[in-house]
C-alpha positions as CSV (number, residue, x, y, z in Angstrom):
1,X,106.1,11.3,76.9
2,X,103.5,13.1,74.8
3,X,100.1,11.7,74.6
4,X,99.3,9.4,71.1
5,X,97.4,11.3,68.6
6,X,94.0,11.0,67.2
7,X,95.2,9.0,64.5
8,X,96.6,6.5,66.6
9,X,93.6,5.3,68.1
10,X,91.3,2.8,67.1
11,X,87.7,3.8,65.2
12,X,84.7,2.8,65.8
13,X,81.4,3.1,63.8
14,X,78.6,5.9,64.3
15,X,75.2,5.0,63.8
16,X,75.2,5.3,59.7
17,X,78.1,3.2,59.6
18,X,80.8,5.6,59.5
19,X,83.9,5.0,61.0
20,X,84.6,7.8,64.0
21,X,87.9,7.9,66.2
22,X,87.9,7.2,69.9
23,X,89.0,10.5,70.1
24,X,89.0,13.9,68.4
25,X,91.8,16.0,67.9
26,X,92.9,18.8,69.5
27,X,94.6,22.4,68.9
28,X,97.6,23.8,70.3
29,X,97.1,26.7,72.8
30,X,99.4,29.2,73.6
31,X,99.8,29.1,77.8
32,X,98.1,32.3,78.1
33,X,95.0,31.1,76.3
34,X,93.3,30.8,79.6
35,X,92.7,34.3,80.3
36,X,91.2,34.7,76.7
37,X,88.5,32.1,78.0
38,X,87.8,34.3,80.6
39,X,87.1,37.2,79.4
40,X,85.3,35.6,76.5
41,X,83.2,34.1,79.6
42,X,82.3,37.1,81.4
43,X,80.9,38.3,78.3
44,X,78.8,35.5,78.4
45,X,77.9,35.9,81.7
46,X,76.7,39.4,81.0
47,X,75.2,38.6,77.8
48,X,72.8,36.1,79.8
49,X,73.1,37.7,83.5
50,X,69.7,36.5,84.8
51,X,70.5,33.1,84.0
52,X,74.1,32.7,84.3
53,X,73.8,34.4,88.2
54,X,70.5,32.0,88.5
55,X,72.6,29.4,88.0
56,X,75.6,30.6,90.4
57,X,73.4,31.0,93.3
58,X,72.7,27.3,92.7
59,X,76.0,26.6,92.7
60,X,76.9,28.3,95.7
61,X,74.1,27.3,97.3
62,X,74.6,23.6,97.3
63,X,78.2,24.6,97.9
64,X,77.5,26.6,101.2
65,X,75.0,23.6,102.3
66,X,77.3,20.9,101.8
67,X,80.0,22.3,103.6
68,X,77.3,23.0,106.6
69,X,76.2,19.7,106.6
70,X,79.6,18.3,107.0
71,X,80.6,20.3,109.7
72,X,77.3,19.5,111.6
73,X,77.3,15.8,110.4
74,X,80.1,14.9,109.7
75,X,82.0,12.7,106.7
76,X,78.6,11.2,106.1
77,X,77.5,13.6,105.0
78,X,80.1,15.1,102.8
79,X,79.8,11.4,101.2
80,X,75.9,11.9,100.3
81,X,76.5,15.3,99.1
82,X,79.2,14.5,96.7
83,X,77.4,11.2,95.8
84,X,74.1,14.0,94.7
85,X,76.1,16.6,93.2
86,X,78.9,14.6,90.9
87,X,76.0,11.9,90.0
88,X,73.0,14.1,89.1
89,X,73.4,18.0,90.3
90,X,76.6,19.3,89.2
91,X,76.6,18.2,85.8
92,X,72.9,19.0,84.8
93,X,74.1,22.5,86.3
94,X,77.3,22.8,84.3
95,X,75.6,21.7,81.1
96,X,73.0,24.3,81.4
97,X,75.8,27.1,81.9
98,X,77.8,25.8,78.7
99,X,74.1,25.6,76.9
100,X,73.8,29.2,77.8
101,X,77.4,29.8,76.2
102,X,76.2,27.7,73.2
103,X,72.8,29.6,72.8
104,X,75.2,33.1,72.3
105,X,77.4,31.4,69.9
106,X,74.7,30.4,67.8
107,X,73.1,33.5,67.6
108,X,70.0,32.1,69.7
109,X,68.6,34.6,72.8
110,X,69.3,32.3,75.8
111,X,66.3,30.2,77.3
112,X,66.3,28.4,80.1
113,X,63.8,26.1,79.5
114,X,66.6,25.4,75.9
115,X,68.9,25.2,78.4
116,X,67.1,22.4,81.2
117,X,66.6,20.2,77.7
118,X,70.3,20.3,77.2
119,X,71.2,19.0,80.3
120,X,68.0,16.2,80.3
121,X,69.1,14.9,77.2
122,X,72.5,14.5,78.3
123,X,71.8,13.0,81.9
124,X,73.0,9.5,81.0
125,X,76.2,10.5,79.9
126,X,77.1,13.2,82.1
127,X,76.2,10.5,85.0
128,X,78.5,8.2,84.0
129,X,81.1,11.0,83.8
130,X,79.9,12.0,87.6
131,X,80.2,8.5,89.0
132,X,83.5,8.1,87.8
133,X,84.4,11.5,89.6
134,X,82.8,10.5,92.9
135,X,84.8,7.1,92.5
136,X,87.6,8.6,92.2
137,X,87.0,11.6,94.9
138,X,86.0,8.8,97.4
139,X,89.5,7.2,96.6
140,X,90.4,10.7,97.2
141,X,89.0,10.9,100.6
142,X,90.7,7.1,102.0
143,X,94.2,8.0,100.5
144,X,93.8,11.2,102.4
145,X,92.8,9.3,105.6
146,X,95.7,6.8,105.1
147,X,98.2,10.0,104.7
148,X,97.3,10.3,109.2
149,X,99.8,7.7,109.5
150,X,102.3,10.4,108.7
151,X,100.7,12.6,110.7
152,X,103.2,13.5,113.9
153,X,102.1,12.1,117.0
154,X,103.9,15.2,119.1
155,X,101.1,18.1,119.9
156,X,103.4,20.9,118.6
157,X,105.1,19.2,115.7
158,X,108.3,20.8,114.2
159,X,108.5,22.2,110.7
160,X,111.1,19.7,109.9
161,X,108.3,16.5,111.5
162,X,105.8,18.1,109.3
163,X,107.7,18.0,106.0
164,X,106.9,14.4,104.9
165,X,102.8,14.7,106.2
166,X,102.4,17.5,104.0
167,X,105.2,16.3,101.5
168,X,103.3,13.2,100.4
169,X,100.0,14.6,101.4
170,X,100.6,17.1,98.4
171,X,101.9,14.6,96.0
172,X,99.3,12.4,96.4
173,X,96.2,15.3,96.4
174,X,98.0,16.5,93.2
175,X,97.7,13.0,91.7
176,X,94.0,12.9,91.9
177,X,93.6,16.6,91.3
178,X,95.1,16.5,88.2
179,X,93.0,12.9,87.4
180,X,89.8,14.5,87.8
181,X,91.0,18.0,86.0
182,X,92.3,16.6,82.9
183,X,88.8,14.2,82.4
184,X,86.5,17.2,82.7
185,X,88.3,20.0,81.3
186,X,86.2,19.3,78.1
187,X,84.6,16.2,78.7
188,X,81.0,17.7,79.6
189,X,80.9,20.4,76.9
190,X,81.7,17.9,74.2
191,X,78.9,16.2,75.2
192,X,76.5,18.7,75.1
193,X,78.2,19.7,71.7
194,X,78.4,16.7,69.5
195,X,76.4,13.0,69.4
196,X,79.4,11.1,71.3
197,X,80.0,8.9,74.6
198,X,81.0,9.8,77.8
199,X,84.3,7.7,76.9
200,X,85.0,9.4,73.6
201,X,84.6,12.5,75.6
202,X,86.8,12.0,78.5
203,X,89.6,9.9,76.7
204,X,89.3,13.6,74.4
205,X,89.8,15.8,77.3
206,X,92.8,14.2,78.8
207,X,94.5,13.7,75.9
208,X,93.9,17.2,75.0
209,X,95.1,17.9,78.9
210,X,98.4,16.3,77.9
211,X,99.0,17.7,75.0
212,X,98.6,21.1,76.1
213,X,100.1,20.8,79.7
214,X,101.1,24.7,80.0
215,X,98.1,26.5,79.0
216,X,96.5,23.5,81.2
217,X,98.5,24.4,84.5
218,X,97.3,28.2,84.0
219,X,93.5,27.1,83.3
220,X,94.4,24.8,86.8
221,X,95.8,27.8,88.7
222,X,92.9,29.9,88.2
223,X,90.4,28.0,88.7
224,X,91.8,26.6,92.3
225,X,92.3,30.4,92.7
226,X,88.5,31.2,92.1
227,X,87.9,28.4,94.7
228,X,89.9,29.9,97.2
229,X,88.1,33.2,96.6
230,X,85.1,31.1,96.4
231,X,85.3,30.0,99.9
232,X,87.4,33.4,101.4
233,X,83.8,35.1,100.7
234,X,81.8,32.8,102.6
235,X,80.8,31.0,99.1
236,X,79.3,34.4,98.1
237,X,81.9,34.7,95.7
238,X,80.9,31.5,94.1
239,X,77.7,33.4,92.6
240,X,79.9,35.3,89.7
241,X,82.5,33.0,89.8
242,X,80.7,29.7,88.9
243,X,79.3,31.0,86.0
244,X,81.9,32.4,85.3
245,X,84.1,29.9,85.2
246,X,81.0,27.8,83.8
247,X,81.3,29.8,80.9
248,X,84.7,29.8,80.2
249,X,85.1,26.4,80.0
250,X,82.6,26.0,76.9
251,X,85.2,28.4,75.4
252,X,88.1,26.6,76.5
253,X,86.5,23.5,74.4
254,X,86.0,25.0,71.6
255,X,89.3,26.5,71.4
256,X,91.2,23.6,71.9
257,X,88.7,20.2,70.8
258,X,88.3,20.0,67.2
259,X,85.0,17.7,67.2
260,X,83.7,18.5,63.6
261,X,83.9,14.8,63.0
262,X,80.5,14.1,65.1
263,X,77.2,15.1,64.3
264,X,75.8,18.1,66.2
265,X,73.5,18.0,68.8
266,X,72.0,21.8,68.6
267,X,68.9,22.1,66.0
């Protein structure tokens, strides 16, 4: 069933009284539109390098330290981290990378003191977006812990007593993998773009998600693919590649959202 349309939505009024949708449309992408994202981001990347790599050793930082942390502490652990990094980290982070993309577009020479403002002024919002991702992530983590009831109790299981663990342990990651993707594929970016809500923004990116399911998939792929490459490298990879990706996915918004409707937030 494709996703309702813009004009399908209710409106609601902006501060001067005008009537905005609940959502803003979005453009049709061709399913190779992901790798045009990419390269448009790794110019970015080197148009900014200090800053953009600055940025990716944070990234990878935090990355490398959570995953130590949970192996010497345990779940615990993993809980605070993801509680830090979805609520307050990761999204000040990501908005300064997109405010680095944004800087380029307009013609600006990238700051980084332009870009820490950007993600400031934006902290309300992008929290609420990063609680509702460590909700559902901790949802995440008790289906996943549920799923051990499939488990098979033998030592050296079969292929064939393995089949419905890892059957309905993949439908059920995919479920909340895709949840999480399709609310932040241009959620965050739209906020940092235009004068909306956190709700306008994410009801935005998944509709935006549904209606453009191929080119979606693709921009999926590769980024669980940079993850794995992320981790293969001892979360040294995660230095270009977070950027990278970082950058990207400002592209990847204003390729597909069409947010002309709400006021800018850049000067």
């Amino acid at each position: 069933m494709q996703a309702p349309g813009p004009s399908d939505r209710p409106t609601a009024p902006d501060q001067d009284g005008t009537a905005l949708p609940f959502v803003a449309p979005c453009r049709t992408l061709a399913w190779l539109a992901p790798f045009r994202w990419l390269e448009l981001g790794w110019r970015d990347l080197w148009s900014a390098p200090a800053l953009s790599l600055g940025y990716g050793v944070l990234l990878a930082g935090g990355g490398a330290l959570l995953a130590l942390l949970t192996w010497r502490l345990g779940v615990l652990a993993l809980y605070f981290g993801l509680a830090s990094g979805f609520v307050f980290i990761g999204p000040v982070l990501a908005m300064g990378l997109y405010s680095v993309s944004s800087q380029i577009e307009h013609g600006r020479r990238p700051a980084l003191s332009y870009s820490l403002r950007a993600g400031r002024s934006h902290l309300r919002d992008t929290s609420v977006v990063g609680l509702c991702l460590l909700i559902v992530l901790l949802v995440w983590a008790r289906a996943a812990a549920v799923m051990a009831v499939f488990r098979p109790s033998t030592a050296y299981p079969s292929w064939h007593d393995l089949i419905p663990y890892l059957g309905i342990g993949s439908v059920v990651g995919a479920l909340f993998g895709a949840i999480v993707f399709a609310a932040t594929a241009f959620s965050l970016p739209m906020l940092l773009d235009r004068r909306t809500d956190a709700i306008t923004a994410v009801v935005t990116s998944v509709n935006a998600s549904l209606r453009n399911k191929p080119a979606l998939l693709v921009w999926g792929s590769l980024i669980a693919l940079a993850v794995i490459v992320g981790f293969a490298t001892a979360c040294v990879g995660f230095i270009v590649l977070m950027p990278l990706l970082g950058h990207a996915t400002w592209h990847a918004y204003r390729d597909t959202i069409d947010a002309s409707q709400w006021p800018p937030t850049h000067d």
